[in-house]
C-alpha positions in Angstrom: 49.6 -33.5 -27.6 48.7 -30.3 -25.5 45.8 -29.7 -28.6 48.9 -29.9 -31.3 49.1 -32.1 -33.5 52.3 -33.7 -34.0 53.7 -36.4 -37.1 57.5 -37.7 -37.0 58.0 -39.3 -40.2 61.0 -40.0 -40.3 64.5 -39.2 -38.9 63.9 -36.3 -37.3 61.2 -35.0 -40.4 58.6 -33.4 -38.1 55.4 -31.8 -38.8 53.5 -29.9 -35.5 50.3 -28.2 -36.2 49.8 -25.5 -33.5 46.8 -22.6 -33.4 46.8 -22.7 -37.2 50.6 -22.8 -38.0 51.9 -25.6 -39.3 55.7 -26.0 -39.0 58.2 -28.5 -40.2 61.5 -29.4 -39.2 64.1 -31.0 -41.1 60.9 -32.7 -43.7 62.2 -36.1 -45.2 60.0 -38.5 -47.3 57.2 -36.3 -46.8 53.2 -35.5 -48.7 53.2 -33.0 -50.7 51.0 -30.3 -48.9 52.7 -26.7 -49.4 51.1 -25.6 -46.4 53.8 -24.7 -44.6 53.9 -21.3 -42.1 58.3 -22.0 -41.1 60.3 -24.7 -42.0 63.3 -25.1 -39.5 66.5 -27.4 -40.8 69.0 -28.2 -38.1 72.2 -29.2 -40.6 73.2 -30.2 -44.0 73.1 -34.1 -43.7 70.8 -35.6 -46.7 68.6 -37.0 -43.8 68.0 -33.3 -42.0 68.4 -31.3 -45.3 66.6 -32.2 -48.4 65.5 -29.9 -50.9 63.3 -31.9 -52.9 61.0 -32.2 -49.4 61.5 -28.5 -48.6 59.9 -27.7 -52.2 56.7 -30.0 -51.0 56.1 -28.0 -47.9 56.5 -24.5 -48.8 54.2 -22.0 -50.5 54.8 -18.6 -51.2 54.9 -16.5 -47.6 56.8 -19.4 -46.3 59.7 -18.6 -43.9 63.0 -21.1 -43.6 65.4 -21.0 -40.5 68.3 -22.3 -41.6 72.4 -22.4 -39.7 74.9 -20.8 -42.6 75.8 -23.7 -45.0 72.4 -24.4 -45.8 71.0 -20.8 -45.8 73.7 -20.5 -48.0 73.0 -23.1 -50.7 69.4 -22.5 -49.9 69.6 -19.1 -52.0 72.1 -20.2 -54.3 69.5 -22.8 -55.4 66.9 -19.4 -56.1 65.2 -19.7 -52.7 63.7 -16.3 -51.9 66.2 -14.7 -50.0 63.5 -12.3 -48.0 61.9 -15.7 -46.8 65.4 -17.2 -44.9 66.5 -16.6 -41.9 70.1 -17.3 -40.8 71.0 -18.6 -37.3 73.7 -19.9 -35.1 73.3 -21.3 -31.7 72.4 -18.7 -28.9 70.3 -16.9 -31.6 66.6 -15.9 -31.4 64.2 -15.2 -33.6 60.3 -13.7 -32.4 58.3 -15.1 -36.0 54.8 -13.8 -36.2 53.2 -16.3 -33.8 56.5 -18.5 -32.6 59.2 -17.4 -30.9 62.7 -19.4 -31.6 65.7 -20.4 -29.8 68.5 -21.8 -31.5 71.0 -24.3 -29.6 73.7 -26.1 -30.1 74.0 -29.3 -31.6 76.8 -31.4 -31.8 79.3 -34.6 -31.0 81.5 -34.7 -28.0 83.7 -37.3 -28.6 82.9 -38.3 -32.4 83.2 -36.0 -35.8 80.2 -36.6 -37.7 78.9 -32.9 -36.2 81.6 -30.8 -35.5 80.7 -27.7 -32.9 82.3 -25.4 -35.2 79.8 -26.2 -38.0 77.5 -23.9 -35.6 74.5 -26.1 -36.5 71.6 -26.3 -34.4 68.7 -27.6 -32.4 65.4 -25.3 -32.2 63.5 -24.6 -28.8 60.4 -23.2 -30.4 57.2 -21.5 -28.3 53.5 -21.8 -30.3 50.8 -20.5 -28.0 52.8 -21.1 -24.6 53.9 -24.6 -25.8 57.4 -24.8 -25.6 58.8 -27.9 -28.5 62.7 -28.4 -27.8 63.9 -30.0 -31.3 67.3 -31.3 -30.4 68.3 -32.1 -34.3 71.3 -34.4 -34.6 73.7 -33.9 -31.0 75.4 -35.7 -28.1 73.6 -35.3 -24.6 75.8 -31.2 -24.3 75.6 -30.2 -20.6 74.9 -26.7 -22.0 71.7 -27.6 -22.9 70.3 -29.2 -19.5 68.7 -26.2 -18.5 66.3 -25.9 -21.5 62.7 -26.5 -20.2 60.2 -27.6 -22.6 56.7 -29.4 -22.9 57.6 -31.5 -25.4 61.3 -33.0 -26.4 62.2 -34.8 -29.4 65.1 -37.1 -29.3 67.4 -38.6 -31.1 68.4 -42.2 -29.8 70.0 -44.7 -32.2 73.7 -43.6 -31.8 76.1 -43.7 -33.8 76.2 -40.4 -34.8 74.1 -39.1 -32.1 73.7 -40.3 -28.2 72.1 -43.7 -27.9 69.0 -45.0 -25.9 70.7 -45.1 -22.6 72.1 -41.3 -22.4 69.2 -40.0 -24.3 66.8 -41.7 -21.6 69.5 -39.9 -19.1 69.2 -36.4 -20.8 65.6 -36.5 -21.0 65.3 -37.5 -17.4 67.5 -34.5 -16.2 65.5 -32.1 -18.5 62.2 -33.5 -17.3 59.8 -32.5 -20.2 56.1 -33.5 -20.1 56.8 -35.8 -23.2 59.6 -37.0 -24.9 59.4 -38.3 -28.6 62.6 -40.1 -29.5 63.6 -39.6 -33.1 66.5 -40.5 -35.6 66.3 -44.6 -35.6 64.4 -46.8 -37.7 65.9 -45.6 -40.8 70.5 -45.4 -41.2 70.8 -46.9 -37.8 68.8 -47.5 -34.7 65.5 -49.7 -34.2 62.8 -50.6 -32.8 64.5 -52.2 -29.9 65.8 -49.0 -28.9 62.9 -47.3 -28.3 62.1 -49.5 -25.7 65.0 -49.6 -24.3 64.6 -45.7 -24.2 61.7 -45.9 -22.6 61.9 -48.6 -20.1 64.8 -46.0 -19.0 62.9 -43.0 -18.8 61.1 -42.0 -15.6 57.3 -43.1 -15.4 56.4 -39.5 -14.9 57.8 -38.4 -18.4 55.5 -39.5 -21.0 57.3 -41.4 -23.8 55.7 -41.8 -27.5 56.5 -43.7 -30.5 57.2 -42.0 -33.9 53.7 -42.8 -35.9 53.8 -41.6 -39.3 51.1 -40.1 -40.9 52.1 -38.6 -44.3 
């Protein structure tokens, strides 16, 4: 996508390889590779924050952007404090080649992400593309004036929106493509990626998850 290349394995455990940086976010069930430039985790959930996949990914000049409570258990579990960075929504960071916005993420009316946890989505920028990571969140009107090339969603409710208000977030937002994430594994299915995309406007480009580790 847009000369990237992209893997959602699962959850939201994303891989995008951009003009030689390859960045993770929130990796889950993944290869073993250590290649990684940044590794962005949105929240302490298992599913979003697992150290055993974190320690498959990174190599020794890699950076993790973290919100506090895993930054925090991050270094008392001996990661190199020089290599994290610590953020809250409304921050941004300018890494060597990517420039990041952290957002908020969070449930309206449900308490399995609380907005005073302060964790986060990403909007990160590689090479002028512009990757809004929305992490695990209800459909927040604060965040319907990001623009990005690419958005990846969660859709199988529960603990985040569902199909039918993600289709409606992504349709306000209008990104070039949207990649729905976080079904197929605790909840969500198959089913509800189509019903995502039969939702989503026909000039919004809608891809299935493929996993490729």
């Amino acid at each position: 996508i847009g000369g990237a290349m992209i893997t959602v394995n699962c959850q939201s455990s994303i891989r995008i390889e951009n003009s030689g940086l390859a960045i993770y976010f929130d990796p889950l069930k993944i290869a073993e590779r250590h290649d990684a430039n940044y590794i962005f985790i949105t929240h302490s959930h298992w599913d979003h924050f697992s150290p055993e996949d974190i320690q498959k990914a990174v190599n020794e000049s890699t950076i993790i952007v973290a919100p506090r409570d895993v930054y925090d258990k991050l270094a008392e579990t001996g990661f190199d404090a020089n290599k994290l960075r610590c953020v809250q929504p409304n921050d941004e960071l300018d890494l060597d080649g990517v420039h990041v916005q952290a957002v908020p993420a969070y449930n309206i009316d449900k308490d399995f992400h609380p907005k005073a946890n302060n964790w986060v989505g990403y909007v990160v920028t590689i090479n002028n593309a512009i990757y809004y990571i929305m992490g695990d969140t209800d459909a927040l009107p604060e965040n319907e004036n990001i623009r990005c090339d690419t958005l990846f969603i969660p859709i199988g409710g529960t603990y985040t929106m569902d199909a039918t208000e993600a289709a409606n977030f992504t349709n306000r937002i209008r990104p070039a493509t949207a990649i729905p994430t976080h079904y197929g594994m605790v909840v969500g299915t198959h089913d509800d990626f189509v019903k995502f995309k039969s939702l989503v406007d026909t000039g919004i480009n809608v891809v299935e998850k493929i996993k490729l580790d």
